[in-house]
N, C-alpha and C positions, 0 to 999 in steps of 0.2 A: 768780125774775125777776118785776117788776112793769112790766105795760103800759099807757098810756089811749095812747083811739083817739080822733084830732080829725078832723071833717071840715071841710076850706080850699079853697073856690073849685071844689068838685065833687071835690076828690079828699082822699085817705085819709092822712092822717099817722100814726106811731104813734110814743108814747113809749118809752122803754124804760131799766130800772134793775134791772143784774144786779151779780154778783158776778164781779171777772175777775181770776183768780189773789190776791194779796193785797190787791186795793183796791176799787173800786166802779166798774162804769160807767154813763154815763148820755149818753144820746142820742134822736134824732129819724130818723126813715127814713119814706119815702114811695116808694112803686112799687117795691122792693127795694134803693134806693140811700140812703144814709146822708146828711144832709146836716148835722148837728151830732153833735156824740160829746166829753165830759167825763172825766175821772179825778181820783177820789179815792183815797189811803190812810186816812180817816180815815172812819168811817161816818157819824158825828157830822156832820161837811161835806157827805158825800154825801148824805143826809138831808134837811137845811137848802134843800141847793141842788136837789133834786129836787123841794119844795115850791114854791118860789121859780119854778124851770124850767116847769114847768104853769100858775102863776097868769102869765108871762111868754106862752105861747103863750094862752091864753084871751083874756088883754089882746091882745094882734095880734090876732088875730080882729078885736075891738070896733074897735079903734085905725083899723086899713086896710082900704078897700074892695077888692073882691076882683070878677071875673069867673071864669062856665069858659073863657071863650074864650082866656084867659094858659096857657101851659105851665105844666107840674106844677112844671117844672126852675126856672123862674123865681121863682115862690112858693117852692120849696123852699131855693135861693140866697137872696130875701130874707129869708127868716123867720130863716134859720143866721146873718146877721150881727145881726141884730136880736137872736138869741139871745147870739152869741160876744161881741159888744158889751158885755151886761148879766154873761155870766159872768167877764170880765177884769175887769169893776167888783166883782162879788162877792168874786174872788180878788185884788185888790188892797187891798180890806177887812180881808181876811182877814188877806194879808202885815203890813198894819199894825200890826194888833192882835199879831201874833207878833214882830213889831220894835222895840215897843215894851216886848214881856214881856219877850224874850232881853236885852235891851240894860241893862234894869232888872234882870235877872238876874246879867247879868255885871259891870254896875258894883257887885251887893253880893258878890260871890264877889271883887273885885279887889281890895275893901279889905279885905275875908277876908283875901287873900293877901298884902298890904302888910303889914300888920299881924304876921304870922305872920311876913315875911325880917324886918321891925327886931325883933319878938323874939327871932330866933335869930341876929342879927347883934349885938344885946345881950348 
């Protein structure tokens, strides 16, 4: 398991990126409560998006002004949409580029397949 530790507004965030059964996970907790959390199957993605996920909380940081005097809960709420936001934009990146491959896939296996019923319909 891989951890960074960010401090936000007086209090303690920590990263985190383990391995959970066959996939990857990857998430944020602060005061022992969870307030972002990721899955991968693919390490390669979890990887990517675990770089990506750090240079994302460093930029908050810079991005928004912050006090101690806001609850932990509130910073920890904003930051997770600020997060979830940017990881459905990555995963939606993602679907593209594998929508584009399968689709491209399957239109050369279908004339594969065309080809092959009129030769054996010849």
């Amino acid at each position: 398991m891989t951890n960074k530790t960010y401090e936000f507004a007086g209090y303690t965030f920590k990263t985190y990126f383990k391995k959970a059964g066959q996939g990857y996970e990857i998430g944020l907790t602060s005061g022992g409560k969870t307030y972002f959390f990721s899955n991968f199957t693919s390490s390669k993605e979890a990887n990517k998006w675990w770089s990506q996920f750090n240079k994302l909380i460093t930029g908050f940081y810079k991005k928004f002004k912050y006090t101690d005097e806001n609850p932990r809960q509130f910073y920890g709420e904003f930051m997770a949409t600020y997060l979830y936001k940017a990881y459905y934009t990555f995963l939606t990146d993602l679907f593209r580029g594998y929508d584009r491959f399968y689709n491209k896939e399957f239109g050369q296996k279908y004339q594969k397949y065309e080809r092959m019923m009129k030769d054996m319909a010849a």
